[in-house]
Every structure is written in structure tokens, then in C-alpha cells.
PyMOL Python script that loads the backbone (N, CA, C, O; Angstrom):
from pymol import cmd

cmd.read_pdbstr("""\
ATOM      1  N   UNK A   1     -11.067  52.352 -10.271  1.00  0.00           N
ATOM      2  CA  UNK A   1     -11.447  52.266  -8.874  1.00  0.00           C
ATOM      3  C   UNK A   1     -12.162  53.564  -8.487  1.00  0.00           C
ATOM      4  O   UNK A   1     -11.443  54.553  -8.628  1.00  0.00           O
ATOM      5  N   UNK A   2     -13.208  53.772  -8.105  1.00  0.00           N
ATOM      6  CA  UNK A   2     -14.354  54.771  -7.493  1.00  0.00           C
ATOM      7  C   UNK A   2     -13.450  55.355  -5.895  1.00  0.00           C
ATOM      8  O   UNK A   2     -13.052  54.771  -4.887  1.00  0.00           O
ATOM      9  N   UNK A   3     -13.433  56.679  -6.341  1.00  0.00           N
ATOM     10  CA  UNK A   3     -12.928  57.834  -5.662  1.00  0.00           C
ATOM     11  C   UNK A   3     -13.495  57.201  -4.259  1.00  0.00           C
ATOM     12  O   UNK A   3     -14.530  56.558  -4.079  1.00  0.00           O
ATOM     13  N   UNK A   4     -12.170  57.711  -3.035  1.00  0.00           N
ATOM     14  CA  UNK A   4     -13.432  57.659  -1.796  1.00  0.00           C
ATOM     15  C   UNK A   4     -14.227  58.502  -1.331  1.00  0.00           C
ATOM     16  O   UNK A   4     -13.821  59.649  -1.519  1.00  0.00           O
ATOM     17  N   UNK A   5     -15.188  58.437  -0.803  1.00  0.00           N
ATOM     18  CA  UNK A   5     -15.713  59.514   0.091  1.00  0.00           C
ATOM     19  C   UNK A   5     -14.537  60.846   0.438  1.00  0.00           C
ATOM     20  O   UNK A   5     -13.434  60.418   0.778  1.00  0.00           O
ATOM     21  N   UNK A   6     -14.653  62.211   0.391  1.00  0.00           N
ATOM     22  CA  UNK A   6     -13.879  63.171   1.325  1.00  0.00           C
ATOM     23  C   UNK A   6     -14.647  63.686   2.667  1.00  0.00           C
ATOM     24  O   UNK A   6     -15.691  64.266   2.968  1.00  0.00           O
ATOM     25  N   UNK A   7     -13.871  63.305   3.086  1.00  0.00           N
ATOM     26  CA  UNK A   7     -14.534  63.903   4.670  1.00  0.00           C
ATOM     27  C   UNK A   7     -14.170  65.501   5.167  1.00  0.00           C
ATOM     28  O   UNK A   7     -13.628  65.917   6.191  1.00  0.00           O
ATOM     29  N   UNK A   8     -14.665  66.129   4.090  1.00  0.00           N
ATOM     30  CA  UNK A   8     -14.640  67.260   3.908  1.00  0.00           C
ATOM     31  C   UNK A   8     -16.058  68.191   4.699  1.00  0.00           C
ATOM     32  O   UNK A   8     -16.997  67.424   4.914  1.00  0.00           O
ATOM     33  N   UNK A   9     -16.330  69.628   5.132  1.00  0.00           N
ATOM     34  CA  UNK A   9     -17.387  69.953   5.659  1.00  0.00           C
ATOM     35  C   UNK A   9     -18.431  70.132   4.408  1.00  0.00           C
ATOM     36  O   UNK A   9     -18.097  70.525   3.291  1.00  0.00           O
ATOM     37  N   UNK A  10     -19.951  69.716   4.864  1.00  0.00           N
ATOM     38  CA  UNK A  10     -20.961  69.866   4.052  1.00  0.00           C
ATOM     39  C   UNK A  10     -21.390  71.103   4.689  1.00  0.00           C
ATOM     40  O   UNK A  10     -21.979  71.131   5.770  1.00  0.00           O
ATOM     41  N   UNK A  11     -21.066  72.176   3.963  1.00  0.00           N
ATOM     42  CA  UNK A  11     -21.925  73.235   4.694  1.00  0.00           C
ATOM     43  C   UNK A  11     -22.990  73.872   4.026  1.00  0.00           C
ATOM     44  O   UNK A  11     -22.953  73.827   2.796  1.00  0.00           O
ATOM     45  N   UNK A  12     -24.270  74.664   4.758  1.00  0.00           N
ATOM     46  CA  UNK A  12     -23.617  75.519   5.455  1.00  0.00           C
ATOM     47  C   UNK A  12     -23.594  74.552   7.143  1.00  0.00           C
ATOM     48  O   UNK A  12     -23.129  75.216   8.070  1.00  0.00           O
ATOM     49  N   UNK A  13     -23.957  73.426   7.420  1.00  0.00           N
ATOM     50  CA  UNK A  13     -24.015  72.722   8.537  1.00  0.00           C
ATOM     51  C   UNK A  13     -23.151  72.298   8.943  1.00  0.00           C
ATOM     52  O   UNK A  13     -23.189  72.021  10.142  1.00  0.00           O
ATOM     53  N   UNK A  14     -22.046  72.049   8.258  1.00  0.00           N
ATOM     54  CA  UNK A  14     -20.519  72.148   8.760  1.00  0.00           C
ATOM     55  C   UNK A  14     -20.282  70.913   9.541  1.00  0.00           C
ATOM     56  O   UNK A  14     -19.350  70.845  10.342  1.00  0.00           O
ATOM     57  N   UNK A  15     -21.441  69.530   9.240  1.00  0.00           N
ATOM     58  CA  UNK A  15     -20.934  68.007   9.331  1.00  0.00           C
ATOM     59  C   UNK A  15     -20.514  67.882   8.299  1.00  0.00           C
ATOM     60  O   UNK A  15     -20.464  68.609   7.307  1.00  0.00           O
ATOM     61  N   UNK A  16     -19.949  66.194   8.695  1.00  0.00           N
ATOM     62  CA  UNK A  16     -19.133  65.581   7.584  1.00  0.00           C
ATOM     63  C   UNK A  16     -19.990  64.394   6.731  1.00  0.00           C
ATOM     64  O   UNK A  16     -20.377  63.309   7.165  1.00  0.00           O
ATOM     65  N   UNK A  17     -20.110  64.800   5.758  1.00  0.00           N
ATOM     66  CA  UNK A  17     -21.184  63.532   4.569  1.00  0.00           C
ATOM     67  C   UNK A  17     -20.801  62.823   4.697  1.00  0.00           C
ATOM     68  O   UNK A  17     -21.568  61.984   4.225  1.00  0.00           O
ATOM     69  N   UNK A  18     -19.973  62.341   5.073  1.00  0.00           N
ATOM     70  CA  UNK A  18     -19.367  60.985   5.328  1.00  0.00           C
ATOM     71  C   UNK A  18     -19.835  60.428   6.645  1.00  0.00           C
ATOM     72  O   UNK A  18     -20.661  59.516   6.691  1.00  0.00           O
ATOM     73  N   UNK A  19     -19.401  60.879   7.524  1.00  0.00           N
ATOM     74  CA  UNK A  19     -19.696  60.179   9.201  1.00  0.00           C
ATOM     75  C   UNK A  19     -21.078  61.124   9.314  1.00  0.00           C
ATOM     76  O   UNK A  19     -22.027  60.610   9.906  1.00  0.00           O
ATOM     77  N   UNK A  20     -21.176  61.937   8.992  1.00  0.00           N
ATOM     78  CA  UNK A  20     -22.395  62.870   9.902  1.00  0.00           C
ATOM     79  C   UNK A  20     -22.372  63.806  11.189  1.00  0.00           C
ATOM     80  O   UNK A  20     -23.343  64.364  11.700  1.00  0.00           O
ATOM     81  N   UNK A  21     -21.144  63.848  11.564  1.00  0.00           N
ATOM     82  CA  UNK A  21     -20.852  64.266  13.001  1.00  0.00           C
ATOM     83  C   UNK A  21     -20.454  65.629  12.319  1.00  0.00           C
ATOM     84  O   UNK A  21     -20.421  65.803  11.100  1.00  0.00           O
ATOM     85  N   UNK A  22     -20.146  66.601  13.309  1.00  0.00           N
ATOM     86  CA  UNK A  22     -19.396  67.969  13.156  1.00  0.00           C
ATOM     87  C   UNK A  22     -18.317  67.469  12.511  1.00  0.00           C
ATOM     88  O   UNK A  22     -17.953  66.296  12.432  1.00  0.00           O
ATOM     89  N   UNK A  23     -17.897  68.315  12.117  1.00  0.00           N
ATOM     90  CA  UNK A  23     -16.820  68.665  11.253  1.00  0.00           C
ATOM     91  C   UNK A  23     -16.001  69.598  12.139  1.00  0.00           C
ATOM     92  O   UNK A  23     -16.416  70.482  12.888  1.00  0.00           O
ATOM     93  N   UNK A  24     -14.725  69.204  11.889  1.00  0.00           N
ATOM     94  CA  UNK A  24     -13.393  68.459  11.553  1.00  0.00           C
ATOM     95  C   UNK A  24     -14.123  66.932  12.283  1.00  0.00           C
ATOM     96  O   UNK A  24     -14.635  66.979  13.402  1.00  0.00           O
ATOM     97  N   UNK A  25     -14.082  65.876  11.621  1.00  0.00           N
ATOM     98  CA  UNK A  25     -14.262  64.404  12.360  1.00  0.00           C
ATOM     99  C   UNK A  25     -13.011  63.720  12.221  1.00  0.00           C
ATOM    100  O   UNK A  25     -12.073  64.064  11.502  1.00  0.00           O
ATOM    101  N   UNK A  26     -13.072  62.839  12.883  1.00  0.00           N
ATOM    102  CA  UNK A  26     -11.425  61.941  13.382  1.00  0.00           C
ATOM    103  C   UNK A  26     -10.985  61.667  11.500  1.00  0.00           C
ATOM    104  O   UNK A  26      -9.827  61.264  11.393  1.00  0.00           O
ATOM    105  N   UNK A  27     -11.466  61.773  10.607  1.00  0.00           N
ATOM    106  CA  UNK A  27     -11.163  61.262   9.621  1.00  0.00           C
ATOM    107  C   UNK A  27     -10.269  62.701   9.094  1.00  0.00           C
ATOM    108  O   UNK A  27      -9.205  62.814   8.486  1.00  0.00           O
ATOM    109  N   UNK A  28     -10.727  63.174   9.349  1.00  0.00           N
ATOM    110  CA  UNK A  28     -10.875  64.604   8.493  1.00  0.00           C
ATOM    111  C   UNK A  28      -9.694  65.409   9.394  1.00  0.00           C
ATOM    112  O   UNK A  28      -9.003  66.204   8.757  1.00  0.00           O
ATOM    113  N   UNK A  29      -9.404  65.244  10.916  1.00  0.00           N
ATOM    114  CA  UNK A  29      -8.176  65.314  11.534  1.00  0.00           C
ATOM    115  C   UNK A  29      -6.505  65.091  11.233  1.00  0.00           C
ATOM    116  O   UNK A  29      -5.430  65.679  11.121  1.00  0.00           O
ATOM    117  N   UNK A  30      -7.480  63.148  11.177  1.00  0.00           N
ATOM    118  CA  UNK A  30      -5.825  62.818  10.707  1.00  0.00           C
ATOM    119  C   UNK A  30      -5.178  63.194   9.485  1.00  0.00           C
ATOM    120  O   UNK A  30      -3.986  62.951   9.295  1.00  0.00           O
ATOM    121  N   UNK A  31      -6.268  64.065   8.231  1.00  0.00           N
ATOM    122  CA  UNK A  31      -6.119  64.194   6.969  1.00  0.00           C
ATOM    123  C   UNK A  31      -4.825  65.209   6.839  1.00  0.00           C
ATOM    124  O   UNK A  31      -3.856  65.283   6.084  1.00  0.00           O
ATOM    125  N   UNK A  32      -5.368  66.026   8.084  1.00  0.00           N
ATOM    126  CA  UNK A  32      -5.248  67.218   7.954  1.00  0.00           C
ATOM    127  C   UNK A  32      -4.009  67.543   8.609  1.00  0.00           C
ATOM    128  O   UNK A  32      -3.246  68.499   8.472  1.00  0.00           O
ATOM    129  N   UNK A  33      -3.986  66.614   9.289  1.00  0.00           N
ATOM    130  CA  UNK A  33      -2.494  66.936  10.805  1.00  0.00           C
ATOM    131  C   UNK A  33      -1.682  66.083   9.347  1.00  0.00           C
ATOM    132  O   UNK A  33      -0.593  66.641   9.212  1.00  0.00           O
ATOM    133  N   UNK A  34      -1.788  65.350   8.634  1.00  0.00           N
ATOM    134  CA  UNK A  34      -0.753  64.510   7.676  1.00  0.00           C
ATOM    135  C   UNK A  34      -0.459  65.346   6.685  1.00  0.00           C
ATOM    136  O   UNK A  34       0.715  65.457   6.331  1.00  0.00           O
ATOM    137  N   UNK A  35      -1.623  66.186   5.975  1.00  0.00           N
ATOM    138  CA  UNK A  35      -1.054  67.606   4.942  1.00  0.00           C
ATOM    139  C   UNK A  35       0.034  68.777   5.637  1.00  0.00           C
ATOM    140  O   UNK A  35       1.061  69.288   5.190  1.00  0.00           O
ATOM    141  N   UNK A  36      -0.605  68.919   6.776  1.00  0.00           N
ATOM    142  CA  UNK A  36       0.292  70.258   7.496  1.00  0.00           C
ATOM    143  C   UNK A  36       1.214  69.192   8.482  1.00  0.00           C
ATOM    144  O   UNK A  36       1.032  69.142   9.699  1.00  0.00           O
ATOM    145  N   UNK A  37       1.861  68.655   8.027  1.00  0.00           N
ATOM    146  CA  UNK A  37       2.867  67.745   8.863  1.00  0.00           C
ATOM    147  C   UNK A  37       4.181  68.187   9.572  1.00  0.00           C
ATOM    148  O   UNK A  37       4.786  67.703  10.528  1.00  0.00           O
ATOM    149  N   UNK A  38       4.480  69.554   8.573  1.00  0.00           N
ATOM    150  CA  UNK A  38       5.756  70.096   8.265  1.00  0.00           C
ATOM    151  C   UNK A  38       5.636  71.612   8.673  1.00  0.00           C
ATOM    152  O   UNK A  38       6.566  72.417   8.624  1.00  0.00           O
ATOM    153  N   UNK A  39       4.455  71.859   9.051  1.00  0.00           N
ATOM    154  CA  UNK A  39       3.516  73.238   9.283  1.00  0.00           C
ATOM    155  C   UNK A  39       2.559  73.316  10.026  1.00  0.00           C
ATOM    156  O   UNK A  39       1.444  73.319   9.504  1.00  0.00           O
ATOM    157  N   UNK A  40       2.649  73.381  11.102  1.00  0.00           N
ATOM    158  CA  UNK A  40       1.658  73.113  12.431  1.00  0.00           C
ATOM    159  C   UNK A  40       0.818  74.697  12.423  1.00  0.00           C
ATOM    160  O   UNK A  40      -0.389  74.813  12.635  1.00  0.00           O
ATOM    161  N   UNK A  41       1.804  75.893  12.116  1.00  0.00           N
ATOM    162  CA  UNK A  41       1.252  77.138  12.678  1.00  0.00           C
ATOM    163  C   UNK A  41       0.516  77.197  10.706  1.00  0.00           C
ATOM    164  O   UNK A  41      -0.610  77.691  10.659  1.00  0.00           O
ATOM    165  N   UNK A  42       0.838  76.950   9.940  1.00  0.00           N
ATOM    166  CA  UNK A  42      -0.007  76.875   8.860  1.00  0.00           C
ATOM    167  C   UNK A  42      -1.236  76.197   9.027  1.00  0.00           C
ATOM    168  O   UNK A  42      -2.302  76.586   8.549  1.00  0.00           O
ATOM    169  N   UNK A  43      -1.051  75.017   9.818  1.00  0.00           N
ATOM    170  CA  UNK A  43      -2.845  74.633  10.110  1.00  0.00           C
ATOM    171  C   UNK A  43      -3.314  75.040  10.758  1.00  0.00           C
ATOM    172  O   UNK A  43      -4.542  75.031  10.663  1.00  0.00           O
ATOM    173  N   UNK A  44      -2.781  75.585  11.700  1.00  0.00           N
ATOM    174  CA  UNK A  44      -3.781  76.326  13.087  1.00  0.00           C
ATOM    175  C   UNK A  44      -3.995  77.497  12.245  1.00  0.00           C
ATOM    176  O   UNK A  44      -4.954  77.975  12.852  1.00  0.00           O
ATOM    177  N   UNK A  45      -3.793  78.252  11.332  1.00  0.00           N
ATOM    178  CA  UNK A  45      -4.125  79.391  10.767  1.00  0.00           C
ATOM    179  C   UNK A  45      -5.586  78.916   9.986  1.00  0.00           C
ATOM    180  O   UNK A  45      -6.673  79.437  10.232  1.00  0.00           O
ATOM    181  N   UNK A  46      -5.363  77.801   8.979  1.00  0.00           N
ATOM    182  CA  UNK A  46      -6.577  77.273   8.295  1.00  0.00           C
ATOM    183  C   UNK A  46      -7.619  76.980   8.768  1.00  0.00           C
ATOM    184  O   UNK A  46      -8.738  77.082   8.266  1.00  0.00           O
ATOM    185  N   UNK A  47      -7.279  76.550   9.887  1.00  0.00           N
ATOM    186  CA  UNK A  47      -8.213  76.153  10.862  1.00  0.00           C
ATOM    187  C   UNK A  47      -9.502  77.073  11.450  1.00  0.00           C
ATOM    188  O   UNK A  47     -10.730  76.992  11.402  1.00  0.00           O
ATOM    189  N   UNK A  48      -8.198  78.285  12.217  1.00  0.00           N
ATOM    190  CA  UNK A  48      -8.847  79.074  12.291  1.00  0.00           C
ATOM    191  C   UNK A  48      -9.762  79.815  11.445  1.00  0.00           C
ATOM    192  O   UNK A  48     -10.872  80.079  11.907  1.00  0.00           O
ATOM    193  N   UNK A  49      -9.361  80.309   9.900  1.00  0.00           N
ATOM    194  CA  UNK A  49     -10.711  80.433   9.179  1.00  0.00           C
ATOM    195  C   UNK A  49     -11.742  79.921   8.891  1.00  0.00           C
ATOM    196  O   UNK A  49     -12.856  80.441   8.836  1.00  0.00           O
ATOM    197  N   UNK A  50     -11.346  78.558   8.630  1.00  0.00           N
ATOM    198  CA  UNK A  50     -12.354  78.118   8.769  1.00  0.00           C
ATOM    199  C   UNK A  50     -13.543  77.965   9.706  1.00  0.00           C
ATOM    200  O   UNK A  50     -14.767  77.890   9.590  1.00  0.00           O
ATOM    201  N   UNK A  51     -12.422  77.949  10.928  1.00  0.00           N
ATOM    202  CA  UNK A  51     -13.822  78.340  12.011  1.00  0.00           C
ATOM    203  C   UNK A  51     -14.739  79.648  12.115  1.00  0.00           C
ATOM    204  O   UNK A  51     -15.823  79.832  12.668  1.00  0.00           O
ATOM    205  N   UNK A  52     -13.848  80.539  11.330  1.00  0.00           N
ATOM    206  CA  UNK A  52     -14.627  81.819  11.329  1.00  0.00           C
ATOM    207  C   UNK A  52     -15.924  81.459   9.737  1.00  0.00           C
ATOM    208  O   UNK A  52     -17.122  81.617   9.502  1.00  0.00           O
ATOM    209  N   UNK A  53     -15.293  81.183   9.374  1.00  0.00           N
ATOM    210  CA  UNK A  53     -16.728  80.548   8.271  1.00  0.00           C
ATOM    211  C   UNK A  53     -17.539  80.031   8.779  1.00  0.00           C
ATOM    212  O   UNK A  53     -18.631  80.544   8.535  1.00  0.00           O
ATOM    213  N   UNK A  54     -17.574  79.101   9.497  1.00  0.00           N
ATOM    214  CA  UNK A  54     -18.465  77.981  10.078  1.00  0.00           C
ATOM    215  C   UNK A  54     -19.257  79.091  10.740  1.00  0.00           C
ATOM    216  O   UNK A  54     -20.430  79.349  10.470  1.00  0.00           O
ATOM    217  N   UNK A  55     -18.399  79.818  11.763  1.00  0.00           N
ATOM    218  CA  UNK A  55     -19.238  80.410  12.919  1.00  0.00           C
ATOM    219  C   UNK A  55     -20.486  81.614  11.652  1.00  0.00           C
ATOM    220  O   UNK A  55     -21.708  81.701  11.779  1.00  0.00           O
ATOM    221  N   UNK A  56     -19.725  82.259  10.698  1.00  0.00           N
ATOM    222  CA  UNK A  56     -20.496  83.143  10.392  1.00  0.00           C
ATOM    223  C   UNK A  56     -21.958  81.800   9.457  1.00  0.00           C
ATOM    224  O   UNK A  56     -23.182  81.898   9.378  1.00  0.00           O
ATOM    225  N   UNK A  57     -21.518  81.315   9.227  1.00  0.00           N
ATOM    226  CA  UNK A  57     -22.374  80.152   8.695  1.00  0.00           C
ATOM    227  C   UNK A  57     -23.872  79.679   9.475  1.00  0.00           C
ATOM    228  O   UNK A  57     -25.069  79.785   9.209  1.00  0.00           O
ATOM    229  N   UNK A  58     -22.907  79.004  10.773  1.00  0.00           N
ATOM    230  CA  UNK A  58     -24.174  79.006  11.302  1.00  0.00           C
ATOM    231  C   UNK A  58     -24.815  79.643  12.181  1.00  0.00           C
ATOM    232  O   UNK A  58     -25.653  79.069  12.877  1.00  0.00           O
ATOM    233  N   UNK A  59     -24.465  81.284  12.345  1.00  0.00           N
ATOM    234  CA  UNK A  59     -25.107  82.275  12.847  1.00  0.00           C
ATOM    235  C   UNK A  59     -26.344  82.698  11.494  1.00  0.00           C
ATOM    236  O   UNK A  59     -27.443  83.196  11.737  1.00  0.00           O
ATOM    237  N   UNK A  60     -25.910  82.410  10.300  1.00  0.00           N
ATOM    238  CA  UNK A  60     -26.480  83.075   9.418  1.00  0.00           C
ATOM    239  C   UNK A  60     -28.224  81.616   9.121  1.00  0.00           C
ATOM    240  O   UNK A  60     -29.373  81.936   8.813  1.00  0.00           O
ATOM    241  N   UNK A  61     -27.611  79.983   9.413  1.00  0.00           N
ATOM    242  CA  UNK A  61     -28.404  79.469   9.341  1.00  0.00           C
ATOM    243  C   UNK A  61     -29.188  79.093  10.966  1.00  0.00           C
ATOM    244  O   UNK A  61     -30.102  78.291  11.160  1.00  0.00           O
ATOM    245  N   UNK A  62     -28.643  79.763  11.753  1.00  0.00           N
ATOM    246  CA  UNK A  62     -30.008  79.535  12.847  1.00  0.00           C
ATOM    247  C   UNK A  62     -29.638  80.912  13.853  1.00  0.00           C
ATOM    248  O   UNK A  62     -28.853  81.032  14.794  1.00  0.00           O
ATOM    249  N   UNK A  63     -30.882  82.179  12.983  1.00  0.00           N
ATOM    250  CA  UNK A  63     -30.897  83.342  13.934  1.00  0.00           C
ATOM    251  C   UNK A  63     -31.240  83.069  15.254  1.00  0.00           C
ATOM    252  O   UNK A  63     -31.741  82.070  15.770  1.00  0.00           O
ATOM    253  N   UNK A  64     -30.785  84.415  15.823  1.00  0.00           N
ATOM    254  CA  UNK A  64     -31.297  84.421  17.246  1.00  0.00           C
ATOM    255  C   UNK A  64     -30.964  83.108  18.125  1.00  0.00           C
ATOM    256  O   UNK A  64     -31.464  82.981  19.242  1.00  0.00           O
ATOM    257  N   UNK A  65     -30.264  82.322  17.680  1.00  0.00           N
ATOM    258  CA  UNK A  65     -29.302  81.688  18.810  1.00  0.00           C
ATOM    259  C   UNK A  65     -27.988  82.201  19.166  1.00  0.00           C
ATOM    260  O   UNK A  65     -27.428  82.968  18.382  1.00  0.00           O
ATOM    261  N   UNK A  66     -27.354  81.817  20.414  1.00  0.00           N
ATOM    262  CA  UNK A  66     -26.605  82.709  20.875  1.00  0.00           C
ATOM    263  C   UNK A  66     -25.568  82.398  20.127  1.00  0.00           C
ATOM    264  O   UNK A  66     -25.960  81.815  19.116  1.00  0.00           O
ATOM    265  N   UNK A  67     -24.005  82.562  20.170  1.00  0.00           N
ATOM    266  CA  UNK A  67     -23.150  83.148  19.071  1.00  0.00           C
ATOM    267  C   UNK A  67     -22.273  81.642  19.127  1.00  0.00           C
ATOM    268  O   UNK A  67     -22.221  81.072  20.218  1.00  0.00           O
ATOM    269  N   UNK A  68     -22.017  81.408  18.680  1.00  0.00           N
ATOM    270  CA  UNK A  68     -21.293  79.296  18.528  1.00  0.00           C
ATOM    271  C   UNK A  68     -19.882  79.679  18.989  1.00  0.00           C
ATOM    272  O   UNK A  68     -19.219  80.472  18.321  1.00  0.00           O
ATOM    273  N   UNK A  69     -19.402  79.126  20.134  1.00  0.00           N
ATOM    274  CA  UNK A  69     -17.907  79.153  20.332  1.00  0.00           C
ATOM    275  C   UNK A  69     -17.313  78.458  19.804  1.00  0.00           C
ATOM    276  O   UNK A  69     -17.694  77.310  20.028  1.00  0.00           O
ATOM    277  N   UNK A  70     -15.917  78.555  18.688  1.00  0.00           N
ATOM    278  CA  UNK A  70     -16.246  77.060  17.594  1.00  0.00           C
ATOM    279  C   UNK A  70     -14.666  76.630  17.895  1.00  0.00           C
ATOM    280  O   UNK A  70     -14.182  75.609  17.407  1.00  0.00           O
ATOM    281  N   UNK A  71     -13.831  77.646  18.864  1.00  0.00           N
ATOM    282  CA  UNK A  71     -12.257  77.980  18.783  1.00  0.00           C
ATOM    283  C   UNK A  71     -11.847  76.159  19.302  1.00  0.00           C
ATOM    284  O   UNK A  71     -10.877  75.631  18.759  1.00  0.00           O
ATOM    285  N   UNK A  72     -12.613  75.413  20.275  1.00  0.00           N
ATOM    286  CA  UNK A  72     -12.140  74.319  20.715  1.00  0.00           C
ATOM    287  C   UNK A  72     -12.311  73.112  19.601  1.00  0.00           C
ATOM    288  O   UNK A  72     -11.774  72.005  19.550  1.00  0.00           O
ATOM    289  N   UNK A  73     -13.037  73.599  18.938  1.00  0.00           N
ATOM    290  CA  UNK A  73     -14.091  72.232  17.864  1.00  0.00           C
ATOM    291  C   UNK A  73     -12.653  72.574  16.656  1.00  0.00           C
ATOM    292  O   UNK A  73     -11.875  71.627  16.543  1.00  0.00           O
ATOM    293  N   UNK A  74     -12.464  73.319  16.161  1.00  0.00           N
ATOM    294  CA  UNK A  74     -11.527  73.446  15.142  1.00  0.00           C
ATOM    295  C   UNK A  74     -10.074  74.151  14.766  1.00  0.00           C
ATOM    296  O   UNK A  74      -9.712  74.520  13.649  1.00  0.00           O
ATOM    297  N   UNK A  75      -9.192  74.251  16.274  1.00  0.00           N
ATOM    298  CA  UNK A  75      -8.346  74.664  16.728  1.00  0.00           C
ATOM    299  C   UNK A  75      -7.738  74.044  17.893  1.00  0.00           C
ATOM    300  O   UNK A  75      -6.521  73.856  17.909  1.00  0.00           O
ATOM    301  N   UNK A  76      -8.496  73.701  18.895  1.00  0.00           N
ATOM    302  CA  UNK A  76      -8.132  73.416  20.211  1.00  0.00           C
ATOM    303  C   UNK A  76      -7.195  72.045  19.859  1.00  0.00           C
ATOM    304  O   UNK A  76      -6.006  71.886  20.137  1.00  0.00           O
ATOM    305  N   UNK A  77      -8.069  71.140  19.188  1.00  0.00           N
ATOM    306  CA  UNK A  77      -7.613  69.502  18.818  1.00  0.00           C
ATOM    307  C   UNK A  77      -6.121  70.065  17.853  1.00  0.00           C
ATOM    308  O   UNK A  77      -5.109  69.364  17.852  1.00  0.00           O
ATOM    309  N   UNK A  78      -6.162  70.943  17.338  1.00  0.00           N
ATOM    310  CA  UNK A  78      -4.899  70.655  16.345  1.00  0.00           C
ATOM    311  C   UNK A  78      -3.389  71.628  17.408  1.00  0.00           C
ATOM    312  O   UNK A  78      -2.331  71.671  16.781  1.00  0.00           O
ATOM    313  N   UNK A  79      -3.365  72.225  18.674  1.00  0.00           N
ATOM    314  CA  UNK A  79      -2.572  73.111  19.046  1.00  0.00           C
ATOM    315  C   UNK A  79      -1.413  71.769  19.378  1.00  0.00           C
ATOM    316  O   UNK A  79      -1.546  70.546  19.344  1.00  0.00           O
ATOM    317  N   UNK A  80      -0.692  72.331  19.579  1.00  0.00           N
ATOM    318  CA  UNK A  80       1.024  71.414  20.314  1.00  0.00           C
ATOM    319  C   UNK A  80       0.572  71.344  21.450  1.00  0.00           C
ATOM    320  O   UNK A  80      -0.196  72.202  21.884  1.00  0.00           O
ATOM    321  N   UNK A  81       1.015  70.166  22.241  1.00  0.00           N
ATOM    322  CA  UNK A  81       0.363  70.209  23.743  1.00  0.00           C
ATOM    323  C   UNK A  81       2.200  69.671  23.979  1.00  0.00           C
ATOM    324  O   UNK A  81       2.636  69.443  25.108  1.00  0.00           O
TER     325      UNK A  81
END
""", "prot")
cmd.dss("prot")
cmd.show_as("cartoon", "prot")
cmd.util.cbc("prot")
cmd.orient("prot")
């Protein structure tokens, strides 16, 4: 049986090859809230680097735009409400 798709980030653009949208996408959420199930402050940590990748990412692929606030796109969705 042929692997599925991972809805993992294609970067340095930091959508998902799969859907095409930004990254983290609803696929790639629920993946992720189901690995750190047991560890909420372990994903908000991952998270957070990763957003610091992304951000240095796509500062590095589109100069001279202003600086990407990325804290809601890949943190905000995963906090305890």
C-alpha cells in the first residue's frame, strides 16, 4: 500500500504539499495535537521553533518586507484555552 501524503511544511514557503495552504493546516494540527497528546507545553515549545524557522525563512525568501508575525499561525491554535 503507497505511503500517504505528509502534511508536513514545504519550505522555505512553509505551505503544505499536500493542501497548499500555510502550514500548520487542519491536517497537520490534528497530527500534531495527537503526537503531543500527553505534552501540551512540549508542543507549544516545537511549535514555537518552528515558527522561528519559518519567520527567519521567509524574511530570508522575500527581503525588504516587513518582519512576519507568525506567533498566532503556529502557537496561538495549539495554547489551552
Amino acid at each position: 500500500m503507497p505511503e500517504r501524503p505528509k502534511h508536513s511544511p514545504s519550505r522555505p514557503s512553509w505551505r503544505c504539499p499536500v493542501c497548499g495552504i500555510l502550514w500548520p493546516c487542519s491536517a497537520a494540527k490534528l497530527r500534531l495535537l495527537g503526537e503531543y497528546r500527553e505534552d501540551r507545553p512540549g508542543l507549544l515549545s516545537h511549535l514555537a521553533k518552528l515558527g522561528e524557522a519559518a519567520e527567519a525563512e521567509l524574511i530570508r525568501l522575500n527581503p525588504g518586507v516587513a518582519r512576519p508575525d507568525l506567533t498566532l499561525r503556529f502557537v496561538g491554535w495549539a495554547e489551552t484555552r
